[in-house]
C-alpha positions in Angstrom: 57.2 107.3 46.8 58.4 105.3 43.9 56.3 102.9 41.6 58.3 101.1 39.5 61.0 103.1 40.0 59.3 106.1 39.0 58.8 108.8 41.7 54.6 109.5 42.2 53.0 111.6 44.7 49.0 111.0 45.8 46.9 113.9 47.2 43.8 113.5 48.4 40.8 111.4 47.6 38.2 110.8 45.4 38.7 109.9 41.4 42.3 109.7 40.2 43.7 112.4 38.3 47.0 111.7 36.4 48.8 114.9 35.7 51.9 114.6 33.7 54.3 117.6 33.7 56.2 118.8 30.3 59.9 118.8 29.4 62.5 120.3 32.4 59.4 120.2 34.5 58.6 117.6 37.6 55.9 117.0 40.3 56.3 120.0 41.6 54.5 121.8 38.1 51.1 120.6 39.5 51.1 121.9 43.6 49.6 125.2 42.1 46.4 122.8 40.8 45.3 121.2 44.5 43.1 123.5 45.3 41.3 123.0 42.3 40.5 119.0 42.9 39.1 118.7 46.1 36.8 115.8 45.6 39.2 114.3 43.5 42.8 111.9 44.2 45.7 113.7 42.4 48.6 111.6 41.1 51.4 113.5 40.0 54.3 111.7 38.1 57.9 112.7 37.2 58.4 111.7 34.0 61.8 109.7 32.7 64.7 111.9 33.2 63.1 114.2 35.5 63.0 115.4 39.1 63.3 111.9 40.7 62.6 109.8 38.1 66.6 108.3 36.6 64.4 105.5 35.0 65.7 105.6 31.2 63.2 104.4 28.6 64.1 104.1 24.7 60.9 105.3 23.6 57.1 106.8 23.8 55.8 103.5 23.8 58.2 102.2 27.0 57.5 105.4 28.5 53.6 104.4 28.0 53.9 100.8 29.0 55.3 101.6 32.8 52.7 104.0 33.2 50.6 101.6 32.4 52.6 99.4 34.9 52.2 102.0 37.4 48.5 102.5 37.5 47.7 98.8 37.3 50.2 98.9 40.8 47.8 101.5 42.0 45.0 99.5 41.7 43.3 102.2 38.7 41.2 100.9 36.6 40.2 104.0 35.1 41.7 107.2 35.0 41.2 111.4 34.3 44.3 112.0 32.6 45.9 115.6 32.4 49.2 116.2 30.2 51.3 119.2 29.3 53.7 119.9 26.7 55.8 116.8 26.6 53.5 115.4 29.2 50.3 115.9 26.5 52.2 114.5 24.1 52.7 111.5 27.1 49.1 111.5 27.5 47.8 111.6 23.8 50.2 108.4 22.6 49.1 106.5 26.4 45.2 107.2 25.2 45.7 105.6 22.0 47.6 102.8 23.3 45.1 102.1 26.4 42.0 103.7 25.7 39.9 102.0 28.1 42.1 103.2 31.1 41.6 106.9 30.4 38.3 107.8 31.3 38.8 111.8 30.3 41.7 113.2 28.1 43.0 116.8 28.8 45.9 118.0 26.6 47.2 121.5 27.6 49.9 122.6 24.8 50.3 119.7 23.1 50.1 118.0 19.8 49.9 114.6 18.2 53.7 114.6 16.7 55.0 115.5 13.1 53.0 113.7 10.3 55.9 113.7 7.3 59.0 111.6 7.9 61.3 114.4 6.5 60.0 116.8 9.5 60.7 114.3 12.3 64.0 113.9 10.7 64.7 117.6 11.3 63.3 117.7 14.2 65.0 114.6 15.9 68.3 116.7 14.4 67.5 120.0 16.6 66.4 117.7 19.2 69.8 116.3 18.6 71.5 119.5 19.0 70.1 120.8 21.9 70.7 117.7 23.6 74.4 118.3 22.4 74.3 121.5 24.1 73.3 120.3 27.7 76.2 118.0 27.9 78.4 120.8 26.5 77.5 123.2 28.9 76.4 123.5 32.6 72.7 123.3 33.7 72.8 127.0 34.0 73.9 128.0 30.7 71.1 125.6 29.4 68.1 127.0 31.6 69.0 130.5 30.9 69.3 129.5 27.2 65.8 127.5 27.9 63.7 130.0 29.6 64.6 133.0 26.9 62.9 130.8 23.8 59.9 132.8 21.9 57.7 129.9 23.6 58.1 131.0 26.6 58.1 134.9 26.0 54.4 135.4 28.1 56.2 134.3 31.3 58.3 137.6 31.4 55.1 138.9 32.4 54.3 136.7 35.2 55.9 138.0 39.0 59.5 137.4 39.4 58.3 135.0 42.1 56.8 132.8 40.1 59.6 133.1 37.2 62.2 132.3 40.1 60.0 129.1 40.7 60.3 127.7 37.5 63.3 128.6 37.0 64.4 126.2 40.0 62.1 123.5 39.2 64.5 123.1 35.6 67.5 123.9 37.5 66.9 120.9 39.9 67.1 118.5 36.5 70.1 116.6 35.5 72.1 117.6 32.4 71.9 113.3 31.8 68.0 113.6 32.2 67.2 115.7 30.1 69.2 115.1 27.0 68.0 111.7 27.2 64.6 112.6 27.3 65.0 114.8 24.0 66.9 111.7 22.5 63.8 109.1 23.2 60.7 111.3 24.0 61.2 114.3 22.1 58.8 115.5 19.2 61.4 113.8 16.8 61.2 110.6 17.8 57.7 110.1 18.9 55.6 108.6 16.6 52.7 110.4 14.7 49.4 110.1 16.4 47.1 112.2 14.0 46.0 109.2 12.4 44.7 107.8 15.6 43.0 111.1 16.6 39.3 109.8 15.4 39.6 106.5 17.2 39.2 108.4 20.5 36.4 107.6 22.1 37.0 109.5 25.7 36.0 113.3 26.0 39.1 115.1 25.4 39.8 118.7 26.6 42.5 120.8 24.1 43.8 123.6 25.9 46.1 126.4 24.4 46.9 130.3 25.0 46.1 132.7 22.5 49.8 133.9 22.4 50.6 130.5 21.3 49.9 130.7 18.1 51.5 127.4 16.8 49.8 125.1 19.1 46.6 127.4 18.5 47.2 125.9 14.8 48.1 122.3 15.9 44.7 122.2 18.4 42.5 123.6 15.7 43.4 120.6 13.4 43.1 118.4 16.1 39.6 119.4 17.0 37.9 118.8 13.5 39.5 115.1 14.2 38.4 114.0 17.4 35.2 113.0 17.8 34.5 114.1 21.7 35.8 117.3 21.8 36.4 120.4 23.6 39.1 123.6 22.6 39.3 126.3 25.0 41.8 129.0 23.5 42.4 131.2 26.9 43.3 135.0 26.5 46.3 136.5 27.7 48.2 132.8 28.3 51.2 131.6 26.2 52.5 128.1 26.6 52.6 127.3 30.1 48.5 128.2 30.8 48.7 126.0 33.9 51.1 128.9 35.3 50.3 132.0 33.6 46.8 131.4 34.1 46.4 129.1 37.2 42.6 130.0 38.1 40.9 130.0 34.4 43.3 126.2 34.0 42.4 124.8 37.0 38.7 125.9 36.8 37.9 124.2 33.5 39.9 121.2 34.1 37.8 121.0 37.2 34.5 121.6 35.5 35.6 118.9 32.9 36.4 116.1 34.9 33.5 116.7 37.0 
């Protein structure tokens, strides 16, 4: 159904559980985690620019503010938030914009932005560029351009089943979508949370794969800052832990929230 002119799907009841899916992703990221949240309402979200979600925002903040919209529609006061990627970086800047509506943080591969001016400057340019690229060229060339990045080298490993499933969740995006999503929500032009990182009051969960040794990094600093906190670095996962590691994510997101 649409909230605001976002598209939201509810499963189940219980206490609500906000899961926010990462860049080329979409609702359909999280059907592989209801088994795991049986005593629990899931709310899964597609995000500006994906699945059926055309709502264009200009920033983080906008993007924020109708979430904020949306839950208050909902009638949730309080809320166990869950965010990957993009969708962690989502989660992080709602937390430190509405604390007191997010009862429990978990951040699966994501970080709190780029702390020096000059490296959101390069990175809005890449962002920039590969933006560039999906208007230049069809959905196709982009996904097959997408899915072969080092960040995503662990899911060559996963069944060609589940590979041909992601692989049509991003090819069900629009080339419009996503480009504006790099243009307002990317890691370039989000806006540095590391200095808000201590003001977090909530339990937050960090959770990264060992092969992803970048966000490994990223988590690591983000842990000695955060007051309430929990890292779980899980073996044999890369980026996508949610996939390539369904039972061990699911389980201690669970166990968390619980």
């Amino acid at each position: 159904m649409y909230v605001d002119n976002y598209w939201v799907e509810i499963y189940g009841e219980g206490k609500p559980v906000v899961l926010l899916h990462g860049f080329t992703g979409s609702v359909q990221t999280w059907q592989s985690m209801r088994p795991f949240f049986p005593d629990h309402q899931l709310i899964v979200i597609d995000l500006p620019g994906h699945g059926h979600t055309s709502t264009k925002v200009k920033s983080m903040a906008d993007c924020c503010n109708d979430l904020y919209k949306i839950f208050s529609q909902l009638a949730l006061r309080q809320v166990d938030l869950v965010g990957y990627s993009m969708g962690g970086r989502t989660a992080l800047s709602f937390a430190c914009h509405y604390p007191a509506v997010v009862r429990t943080l978990t951040l699966e591969s994501a970080s709190p932005g780029l702390v020096s001016e000059a490296d959101r400057k390069a990175r809005k340019q890449k962002d920039q560029e590969l933006a560039d690229y999906i208007c230049g060229h069809s959905l196709e060339a982009f996904v097959e351009k997408w899915e072969n990045i080092p960040l995503f080298a662990s899911q060559k490993q996963l069944s060609l089943e589940i590979q041909e499933k992601v692989r049509q969740e991003r090819l069900s995006q629009s080339k419009e979508g996503l480009s504006h999503s790099l243009l307002t929500m990317g890691t370039g032009m989000m806006p540095s949370c590391w200095n808000q990182l201590d003001q977090l009051k909530m339990p937050v969960l960090l959770v990264v794969g060992e092969w992803d040794g970048k966000f490994v990094k990223i988590n690591e600093q983000m842990e000695k800052s955060i007051s309430n906190c929990q890292l779980e670095i899980i073996d044999q996962a890369g980026h996508a832990i949610h996939v390539e590691q369904t039972q061990i994510f699911g389980t201690i997101v669970e166990k968390f929230i619980s």
